[in-house]
Backbone of each chain as nested JSON, in Angstrom:
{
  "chains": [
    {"id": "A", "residues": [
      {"number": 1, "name": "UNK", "atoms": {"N": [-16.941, 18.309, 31.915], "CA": [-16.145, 17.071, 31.944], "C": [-15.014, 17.163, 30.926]}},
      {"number": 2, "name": "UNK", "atoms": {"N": [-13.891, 16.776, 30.949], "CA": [-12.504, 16.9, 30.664], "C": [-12.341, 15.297, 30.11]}},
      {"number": 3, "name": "UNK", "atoms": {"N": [-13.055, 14.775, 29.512], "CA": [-12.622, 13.692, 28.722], "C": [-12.06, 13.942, 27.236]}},
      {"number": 4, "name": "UNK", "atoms": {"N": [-11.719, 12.848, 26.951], "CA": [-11.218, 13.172, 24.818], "C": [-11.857, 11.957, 24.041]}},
      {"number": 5, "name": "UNK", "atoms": {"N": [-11.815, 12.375, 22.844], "CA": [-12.263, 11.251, 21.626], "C": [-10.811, 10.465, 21.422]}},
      {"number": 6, "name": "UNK", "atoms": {"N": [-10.506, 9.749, 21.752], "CA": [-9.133, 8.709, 21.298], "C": [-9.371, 7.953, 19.334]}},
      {"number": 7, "name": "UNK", "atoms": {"N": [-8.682, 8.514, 18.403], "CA": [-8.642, 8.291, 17.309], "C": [-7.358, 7.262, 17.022]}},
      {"number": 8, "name": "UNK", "atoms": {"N": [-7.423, 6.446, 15.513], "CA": [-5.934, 5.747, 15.642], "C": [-5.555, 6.076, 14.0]}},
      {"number": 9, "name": "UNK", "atoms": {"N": [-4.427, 6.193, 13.893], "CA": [-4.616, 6.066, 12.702], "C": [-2.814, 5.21, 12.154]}},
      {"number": 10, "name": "UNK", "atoms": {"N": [-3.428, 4.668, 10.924], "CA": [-2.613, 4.04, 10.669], "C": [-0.889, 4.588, 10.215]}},
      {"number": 11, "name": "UNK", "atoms": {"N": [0.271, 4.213, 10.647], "CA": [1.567, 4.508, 10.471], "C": [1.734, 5.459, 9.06]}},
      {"number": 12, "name": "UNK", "atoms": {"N": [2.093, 6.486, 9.315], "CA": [2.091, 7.401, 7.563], "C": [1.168, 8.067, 7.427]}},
      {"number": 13, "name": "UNK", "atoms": {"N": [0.002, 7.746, 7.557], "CA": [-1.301, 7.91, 7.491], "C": [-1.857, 9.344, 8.183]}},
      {"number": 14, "name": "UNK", "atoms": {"N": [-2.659, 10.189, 7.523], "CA": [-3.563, 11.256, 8.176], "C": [-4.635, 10.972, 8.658]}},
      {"number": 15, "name": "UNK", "atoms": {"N": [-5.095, 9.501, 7.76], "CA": [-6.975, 9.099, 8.062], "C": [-6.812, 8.73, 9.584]}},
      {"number": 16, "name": "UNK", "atoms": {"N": [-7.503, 9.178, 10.795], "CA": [-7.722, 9.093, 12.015], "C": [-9.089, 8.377, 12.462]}},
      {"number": 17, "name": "UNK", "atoms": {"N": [-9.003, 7.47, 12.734], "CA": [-10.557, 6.235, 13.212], "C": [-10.738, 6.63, 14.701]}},
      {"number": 18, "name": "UNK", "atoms": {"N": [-11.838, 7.255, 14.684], "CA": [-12.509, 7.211, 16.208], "C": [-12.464, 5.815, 16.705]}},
      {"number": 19, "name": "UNK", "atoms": {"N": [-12.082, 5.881, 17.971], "CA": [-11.859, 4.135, 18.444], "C": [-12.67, 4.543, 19.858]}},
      {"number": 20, "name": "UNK", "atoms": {"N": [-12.769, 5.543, 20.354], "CA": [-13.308, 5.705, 21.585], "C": [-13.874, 7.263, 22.03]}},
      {"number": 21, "name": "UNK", "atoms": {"N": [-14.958, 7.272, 22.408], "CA": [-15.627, 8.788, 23.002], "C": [-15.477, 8.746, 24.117]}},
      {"number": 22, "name": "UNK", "atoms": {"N": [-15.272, 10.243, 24.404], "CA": [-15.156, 10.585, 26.048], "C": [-14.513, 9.472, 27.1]}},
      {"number": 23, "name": "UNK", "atoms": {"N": [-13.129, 9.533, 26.479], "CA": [-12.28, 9.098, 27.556], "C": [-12.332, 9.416, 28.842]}},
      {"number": 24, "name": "UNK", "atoms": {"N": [-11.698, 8.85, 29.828], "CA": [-11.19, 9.738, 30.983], "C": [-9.915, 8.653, 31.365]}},
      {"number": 25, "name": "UNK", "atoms": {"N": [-9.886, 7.732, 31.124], "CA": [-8.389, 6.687, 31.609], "C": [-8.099, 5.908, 30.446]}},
      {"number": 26, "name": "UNK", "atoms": {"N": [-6.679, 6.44, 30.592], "CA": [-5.46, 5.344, 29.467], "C": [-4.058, 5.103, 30.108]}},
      {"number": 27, "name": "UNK", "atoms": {"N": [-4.518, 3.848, 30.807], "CA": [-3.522, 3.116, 31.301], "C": [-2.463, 2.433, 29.964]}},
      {"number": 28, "name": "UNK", "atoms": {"N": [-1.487, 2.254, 30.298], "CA": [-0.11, 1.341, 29.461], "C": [-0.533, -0.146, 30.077]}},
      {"number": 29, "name": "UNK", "atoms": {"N": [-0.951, -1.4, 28.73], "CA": [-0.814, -2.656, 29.691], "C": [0.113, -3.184, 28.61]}},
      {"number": 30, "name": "UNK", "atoms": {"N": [1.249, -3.115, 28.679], "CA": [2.367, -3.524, 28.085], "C": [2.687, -2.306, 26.956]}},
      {"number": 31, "name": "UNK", "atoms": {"N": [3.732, -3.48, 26.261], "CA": [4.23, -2.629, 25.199], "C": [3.777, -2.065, 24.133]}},
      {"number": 32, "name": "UNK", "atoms": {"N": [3.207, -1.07, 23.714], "CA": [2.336, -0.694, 22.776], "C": [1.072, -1.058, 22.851]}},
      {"number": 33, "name": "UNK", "atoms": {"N": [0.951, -1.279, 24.362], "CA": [-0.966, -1.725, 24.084], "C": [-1.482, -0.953, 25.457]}},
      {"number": 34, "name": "UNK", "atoms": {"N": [-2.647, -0.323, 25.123], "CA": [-3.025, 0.634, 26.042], "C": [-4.93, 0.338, 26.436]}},
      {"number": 35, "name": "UNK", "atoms": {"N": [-5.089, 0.291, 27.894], "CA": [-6.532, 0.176, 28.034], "C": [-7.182, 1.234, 28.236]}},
      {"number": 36, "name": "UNK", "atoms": {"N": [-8.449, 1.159, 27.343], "CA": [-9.004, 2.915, 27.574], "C": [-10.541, 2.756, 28.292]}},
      {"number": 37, "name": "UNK", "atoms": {"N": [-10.402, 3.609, 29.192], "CA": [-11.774, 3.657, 29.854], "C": [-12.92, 5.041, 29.513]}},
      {"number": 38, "name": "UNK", "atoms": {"N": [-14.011, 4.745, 29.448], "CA": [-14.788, 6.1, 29.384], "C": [-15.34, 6.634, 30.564]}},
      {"number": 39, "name": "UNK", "atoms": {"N": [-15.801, 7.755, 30.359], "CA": [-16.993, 7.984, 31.881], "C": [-18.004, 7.384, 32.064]}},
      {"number": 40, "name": "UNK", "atoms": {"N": [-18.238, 6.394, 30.989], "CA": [-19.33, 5.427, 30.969], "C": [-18.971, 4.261, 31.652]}},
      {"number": 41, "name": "UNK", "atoms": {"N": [-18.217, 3.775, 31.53], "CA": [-17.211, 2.596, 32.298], "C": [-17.017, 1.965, 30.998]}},
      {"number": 42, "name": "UNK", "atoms": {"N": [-17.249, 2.341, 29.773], "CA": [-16.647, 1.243, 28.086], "C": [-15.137, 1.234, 28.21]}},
      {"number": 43, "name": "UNK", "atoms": {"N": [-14.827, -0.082, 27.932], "CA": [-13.253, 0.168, 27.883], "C": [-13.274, -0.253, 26.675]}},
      {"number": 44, "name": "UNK", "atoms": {"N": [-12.164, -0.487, 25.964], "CA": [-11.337, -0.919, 24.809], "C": [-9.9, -0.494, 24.431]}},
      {"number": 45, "name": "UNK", "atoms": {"N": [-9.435, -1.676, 24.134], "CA": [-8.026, -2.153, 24.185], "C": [-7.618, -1.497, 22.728]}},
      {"number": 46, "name": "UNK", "atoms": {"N": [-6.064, -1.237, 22.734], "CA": [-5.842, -0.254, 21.765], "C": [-4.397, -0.538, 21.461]}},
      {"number": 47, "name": "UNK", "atoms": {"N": [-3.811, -0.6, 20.071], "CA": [-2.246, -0.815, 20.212], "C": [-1.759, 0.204, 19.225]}},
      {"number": 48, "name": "UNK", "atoms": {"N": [-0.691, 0.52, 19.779], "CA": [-0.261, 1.542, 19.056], "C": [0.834, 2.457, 19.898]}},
      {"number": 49, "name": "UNK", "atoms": {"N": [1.109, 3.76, 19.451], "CA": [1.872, 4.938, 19.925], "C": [1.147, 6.101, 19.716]}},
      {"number": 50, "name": "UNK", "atoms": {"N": [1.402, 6.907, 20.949], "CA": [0.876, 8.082, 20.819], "C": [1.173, 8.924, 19.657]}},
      {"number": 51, "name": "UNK", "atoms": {"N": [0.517, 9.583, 18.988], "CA": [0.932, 10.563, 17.815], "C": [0.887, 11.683, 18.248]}},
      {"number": 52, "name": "UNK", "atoms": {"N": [-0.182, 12.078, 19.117], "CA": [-0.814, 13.775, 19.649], "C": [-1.901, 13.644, 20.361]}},
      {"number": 53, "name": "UNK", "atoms": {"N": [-1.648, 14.749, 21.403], "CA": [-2.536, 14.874, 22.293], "C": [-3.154, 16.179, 22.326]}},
      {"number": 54, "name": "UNK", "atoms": {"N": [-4.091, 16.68, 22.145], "CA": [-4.477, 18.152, 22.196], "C": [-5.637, 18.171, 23.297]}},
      {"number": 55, "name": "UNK", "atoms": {"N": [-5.562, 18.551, 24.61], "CA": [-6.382, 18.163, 25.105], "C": [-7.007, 19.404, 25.336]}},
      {"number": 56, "name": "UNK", "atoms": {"N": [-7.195, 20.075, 25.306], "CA": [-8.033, 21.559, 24.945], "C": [-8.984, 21.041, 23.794]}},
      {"number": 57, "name": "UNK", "atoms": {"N": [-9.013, 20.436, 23.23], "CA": [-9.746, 20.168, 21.636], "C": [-10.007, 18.63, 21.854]}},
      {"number": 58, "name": "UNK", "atoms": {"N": [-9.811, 17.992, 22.856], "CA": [-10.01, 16.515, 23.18], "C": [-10.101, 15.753, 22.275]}},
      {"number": 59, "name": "UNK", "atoms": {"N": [-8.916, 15.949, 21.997], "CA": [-8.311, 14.717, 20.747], "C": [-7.206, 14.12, 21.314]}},
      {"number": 60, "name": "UNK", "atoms": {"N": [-6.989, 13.103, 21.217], "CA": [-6.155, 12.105, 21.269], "C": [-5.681, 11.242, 20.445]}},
      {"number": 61, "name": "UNK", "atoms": {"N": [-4.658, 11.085, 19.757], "CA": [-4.596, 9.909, 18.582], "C": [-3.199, 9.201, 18.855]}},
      {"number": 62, "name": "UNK", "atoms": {"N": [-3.726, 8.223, 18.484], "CA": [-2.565, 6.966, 18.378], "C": [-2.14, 6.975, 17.122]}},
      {"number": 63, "name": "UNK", "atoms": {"N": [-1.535, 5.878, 17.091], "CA": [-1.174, 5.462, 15.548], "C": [-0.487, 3.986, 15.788]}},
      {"number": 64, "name": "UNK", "atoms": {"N": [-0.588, 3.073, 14.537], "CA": [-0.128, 1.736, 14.861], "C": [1.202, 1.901, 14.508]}},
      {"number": 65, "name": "UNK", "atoms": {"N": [2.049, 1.059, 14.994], "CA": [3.493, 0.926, 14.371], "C": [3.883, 0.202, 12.898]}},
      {"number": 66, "name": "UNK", "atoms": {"N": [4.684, 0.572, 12.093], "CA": [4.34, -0.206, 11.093], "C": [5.209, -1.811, 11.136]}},
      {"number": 67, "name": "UNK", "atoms": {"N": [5.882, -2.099, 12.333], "CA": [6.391, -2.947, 12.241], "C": [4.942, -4.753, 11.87]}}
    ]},
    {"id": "B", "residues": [
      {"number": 1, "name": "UNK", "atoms": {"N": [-12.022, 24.779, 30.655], "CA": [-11.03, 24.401, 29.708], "C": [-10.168, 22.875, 30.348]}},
      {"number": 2, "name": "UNK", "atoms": {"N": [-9.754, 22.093, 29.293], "CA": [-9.864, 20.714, 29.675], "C": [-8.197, 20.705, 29.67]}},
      {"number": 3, "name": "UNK", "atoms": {"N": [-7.428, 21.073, 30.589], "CA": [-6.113, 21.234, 30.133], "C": [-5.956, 20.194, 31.326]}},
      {"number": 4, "name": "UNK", "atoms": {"N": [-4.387, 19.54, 31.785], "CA": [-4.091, 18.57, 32.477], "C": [-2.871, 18.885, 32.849]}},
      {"number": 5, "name": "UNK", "atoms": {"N": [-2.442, 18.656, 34.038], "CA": [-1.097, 18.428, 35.168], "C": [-0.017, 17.229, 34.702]}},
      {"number": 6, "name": "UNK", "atoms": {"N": [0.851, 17.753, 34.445], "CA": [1.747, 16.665, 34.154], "C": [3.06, 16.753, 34.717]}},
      {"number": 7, "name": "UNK", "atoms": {"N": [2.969, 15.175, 35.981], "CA": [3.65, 14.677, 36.712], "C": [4.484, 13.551, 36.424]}},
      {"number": 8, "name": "UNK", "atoms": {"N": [6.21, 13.439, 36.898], "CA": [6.692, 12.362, 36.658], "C": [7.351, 12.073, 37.792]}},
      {"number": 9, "name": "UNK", "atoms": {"N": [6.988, 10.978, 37.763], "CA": [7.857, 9.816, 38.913], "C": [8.662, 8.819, 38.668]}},
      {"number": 10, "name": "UNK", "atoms": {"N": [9.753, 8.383, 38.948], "CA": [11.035, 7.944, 39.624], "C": [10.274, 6.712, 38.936]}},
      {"number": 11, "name": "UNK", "atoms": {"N": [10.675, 5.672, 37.976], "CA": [10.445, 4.509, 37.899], "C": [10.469, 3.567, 39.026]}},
      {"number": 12, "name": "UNK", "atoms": {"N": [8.939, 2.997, 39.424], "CA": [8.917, 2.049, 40.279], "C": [8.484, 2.755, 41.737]}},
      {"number": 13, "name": "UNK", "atoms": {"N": [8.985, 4.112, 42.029], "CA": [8.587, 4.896, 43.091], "C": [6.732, 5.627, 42.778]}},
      {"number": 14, "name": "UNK", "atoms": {"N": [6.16, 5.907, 44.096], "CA": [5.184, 6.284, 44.521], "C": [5.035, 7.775, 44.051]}},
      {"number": 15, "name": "UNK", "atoms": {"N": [5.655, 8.24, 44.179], "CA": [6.257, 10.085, 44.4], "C": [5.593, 10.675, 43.13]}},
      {"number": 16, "name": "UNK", "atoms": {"N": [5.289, 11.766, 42.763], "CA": [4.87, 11.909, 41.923], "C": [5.176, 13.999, 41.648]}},
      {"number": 17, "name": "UNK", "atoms": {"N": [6.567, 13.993, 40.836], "CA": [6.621, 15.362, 40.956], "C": [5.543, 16.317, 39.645]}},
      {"number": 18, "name": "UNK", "atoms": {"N": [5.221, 17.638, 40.091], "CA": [4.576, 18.188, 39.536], "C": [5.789, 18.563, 38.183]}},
      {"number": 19, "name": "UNK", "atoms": {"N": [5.685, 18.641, 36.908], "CA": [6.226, 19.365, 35.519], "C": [5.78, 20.798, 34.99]}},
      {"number": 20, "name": "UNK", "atoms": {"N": [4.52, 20.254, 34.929], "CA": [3.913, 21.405, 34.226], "C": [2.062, 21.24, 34.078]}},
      {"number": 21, "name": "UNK", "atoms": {"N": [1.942, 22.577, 34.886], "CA": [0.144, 22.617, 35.051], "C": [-0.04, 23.064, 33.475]}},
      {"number": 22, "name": "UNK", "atoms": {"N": [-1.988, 22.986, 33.759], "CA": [-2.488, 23.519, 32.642], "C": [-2.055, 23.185, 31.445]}},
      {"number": 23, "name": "UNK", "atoms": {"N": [-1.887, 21.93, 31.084], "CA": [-1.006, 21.495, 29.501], "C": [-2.13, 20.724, 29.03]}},
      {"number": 24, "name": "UNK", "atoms": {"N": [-1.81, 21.543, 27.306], "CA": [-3.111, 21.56, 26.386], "C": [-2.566, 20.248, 25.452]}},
      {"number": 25, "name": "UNK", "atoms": {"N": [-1.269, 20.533, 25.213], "CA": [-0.728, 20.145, 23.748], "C": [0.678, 18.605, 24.417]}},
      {"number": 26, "name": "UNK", "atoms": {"N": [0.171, 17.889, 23.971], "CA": [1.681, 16.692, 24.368], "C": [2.042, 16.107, 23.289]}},
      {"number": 27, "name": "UNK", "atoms": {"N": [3.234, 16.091, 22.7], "CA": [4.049, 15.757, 21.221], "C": [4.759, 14.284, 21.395]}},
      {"number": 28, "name": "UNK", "atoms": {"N": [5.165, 13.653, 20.771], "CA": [6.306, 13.235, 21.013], "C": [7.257, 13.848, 20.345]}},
      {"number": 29, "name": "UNK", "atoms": {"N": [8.528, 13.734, 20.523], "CA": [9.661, 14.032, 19.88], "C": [10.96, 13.233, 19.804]}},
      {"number": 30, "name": "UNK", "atoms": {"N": [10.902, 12.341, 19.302], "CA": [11.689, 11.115, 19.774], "C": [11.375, 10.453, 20.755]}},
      {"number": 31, "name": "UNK", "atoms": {"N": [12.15, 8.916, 20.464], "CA": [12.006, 8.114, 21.466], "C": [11.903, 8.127, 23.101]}},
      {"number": 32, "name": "UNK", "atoms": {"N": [10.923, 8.243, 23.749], "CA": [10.77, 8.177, 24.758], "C": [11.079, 9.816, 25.568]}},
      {"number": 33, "name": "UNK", "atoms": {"N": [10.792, 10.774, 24.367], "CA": [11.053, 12.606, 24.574], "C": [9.722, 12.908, 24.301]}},
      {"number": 34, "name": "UNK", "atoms": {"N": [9.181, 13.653, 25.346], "CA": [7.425, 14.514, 24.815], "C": [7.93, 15.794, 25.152]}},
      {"number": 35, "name": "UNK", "atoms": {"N": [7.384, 16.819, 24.341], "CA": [7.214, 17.962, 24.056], "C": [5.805, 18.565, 25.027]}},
      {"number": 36, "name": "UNK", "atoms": {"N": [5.905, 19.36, 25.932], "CA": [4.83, 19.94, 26.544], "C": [4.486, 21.259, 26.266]}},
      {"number": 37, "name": "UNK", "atoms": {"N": [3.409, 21.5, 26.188], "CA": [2.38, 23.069, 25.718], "C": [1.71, 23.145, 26.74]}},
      {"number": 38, "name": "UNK", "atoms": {"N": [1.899, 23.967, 27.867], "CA": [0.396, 24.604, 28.111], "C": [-0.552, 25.813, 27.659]}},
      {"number": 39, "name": "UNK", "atoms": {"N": [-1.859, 25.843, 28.06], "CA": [-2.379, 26.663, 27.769], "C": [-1.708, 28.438, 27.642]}},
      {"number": 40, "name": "UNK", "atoms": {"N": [-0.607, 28.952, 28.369], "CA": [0.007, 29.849, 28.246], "C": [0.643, 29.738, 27.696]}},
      {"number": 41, "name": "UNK", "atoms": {"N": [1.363, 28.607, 26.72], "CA": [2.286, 28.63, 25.604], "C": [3.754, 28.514, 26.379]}},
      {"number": 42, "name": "UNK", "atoms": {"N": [3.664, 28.172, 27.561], "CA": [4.76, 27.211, 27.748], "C": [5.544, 26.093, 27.708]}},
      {"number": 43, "name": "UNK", "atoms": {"N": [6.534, 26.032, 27.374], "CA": [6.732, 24.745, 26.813], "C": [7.94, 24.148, 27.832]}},
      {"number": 44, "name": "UNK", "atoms": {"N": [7.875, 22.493, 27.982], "CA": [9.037, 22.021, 28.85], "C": [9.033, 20.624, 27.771]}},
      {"number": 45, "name": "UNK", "atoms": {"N": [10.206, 20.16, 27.871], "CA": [10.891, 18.726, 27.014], "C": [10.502, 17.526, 28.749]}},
      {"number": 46, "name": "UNK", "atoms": {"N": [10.001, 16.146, 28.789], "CA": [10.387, 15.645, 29.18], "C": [10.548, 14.195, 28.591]}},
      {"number": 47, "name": "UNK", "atoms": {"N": [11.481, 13.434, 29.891], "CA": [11.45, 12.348, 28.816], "C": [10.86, 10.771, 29.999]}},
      {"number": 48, "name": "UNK", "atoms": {"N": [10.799, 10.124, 29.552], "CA": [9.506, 9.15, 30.019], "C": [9.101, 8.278, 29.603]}},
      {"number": 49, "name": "UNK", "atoms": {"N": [8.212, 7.648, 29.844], "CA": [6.836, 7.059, 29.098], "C": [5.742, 7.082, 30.353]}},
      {"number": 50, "name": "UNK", "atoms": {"N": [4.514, 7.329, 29.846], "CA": [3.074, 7.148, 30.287], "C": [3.088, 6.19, 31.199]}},
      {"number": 51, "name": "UNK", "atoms": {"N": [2.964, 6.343, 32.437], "CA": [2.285, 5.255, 33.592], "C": [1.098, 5.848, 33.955]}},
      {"number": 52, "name": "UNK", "atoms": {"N": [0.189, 6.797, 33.542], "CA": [-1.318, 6.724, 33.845], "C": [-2.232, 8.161, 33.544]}},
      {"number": 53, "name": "UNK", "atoms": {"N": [-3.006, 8.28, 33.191], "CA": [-3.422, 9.277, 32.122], "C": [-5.324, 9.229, 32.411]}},
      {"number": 54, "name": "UNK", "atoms": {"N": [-5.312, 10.221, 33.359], "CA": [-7.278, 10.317, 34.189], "C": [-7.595, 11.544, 33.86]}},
      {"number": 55, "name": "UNK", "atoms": {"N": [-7.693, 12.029, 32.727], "CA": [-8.394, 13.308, 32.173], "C": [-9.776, 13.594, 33.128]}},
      {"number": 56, "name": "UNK", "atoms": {"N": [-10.353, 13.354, 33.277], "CA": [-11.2, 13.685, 34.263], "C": [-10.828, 14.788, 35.424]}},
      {"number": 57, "name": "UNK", "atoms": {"N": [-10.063, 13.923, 36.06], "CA": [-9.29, 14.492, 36.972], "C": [-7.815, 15.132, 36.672]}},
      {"number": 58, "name": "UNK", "atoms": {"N": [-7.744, 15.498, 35.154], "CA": [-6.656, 16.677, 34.906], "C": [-5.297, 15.988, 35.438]}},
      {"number": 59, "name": "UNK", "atoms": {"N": [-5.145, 14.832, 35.12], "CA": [-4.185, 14.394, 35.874], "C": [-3.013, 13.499, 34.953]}},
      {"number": 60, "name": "UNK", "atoms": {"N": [-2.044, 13.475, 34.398], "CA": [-1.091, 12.623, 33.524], "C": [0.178, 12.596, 34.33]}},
      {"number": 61, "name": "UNK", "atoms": {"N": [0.177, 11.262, 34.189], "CA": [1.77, 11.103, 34.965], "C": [2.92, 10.122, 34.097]}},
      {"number": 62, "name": "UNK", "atoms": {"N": [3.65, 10.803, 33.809], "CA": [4.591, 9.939, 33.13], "C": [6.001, 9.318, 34.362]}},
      {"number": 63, "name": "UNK", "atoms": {"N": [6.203, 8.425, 33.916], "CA": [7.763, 7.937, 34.504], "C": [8.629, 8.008, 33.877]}},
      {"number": 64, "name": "UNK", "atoms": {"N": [9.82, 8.091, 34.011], "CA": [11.525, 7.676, 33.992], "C": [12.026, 6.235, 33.909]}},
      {"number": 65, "name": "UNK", "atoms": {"N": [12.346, 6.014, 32.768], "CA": [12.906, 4.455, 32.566], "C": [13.551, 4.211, 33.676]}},
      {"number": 66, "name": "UNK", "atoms": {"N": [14.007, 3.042, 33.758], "CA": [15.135, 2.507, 34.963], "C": [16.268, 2.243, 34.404]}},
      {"number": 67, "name": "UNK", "atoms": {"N": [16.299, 2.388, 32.777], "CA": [18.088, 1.927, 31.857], "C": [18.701, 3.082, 32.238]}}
    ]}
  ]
}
């Protein structure tokens, strides 16, 4: 299975917060806010910008904006 | 290996062209510019934003603004 760990971390910031295991869907539901689904069916809502995606290493991280 | 297809479509259109298979690594690089890696260390610039993202199914599709 080809899912990722979705991490966030704050603007500037290196510290990365697991927010979600084994993704498989990240829809855009507006501007900076993204819904994440697992293979489990868990979702959770997420705001932010992408920082990096490594999906060989199933990482995913956001980051918040600092506005 | 958990690498993913990345397709972009025509803001607002159905269509969905192929970019670049097998991509490990997605950057941003400026506003609304991602940086693509695949697993062979190819690289393509596109520019976009995220309309839908099913790792499962190896599948990322970005769009083309409409400005």
């Amino acid at each position: 299975m080809c899912e990722a760990n979705v991490y966030l971390a704050q603007d500037g910031r290196d510290e990365e917060v697991l927010v979600l295991e084994a993704v498989d869907q990240i829809l855009p539901e507006g501007p900076g806010s993204w819904r994440l689904t697992s293979i489990f069916g868990e979702q959770k809502m997420i705001n932010g910008q992408i920082r990096s995606m490594n999906l060989v290493d199933h990482r995913i991280v956001f980051e918040t904006s600092a506005d």
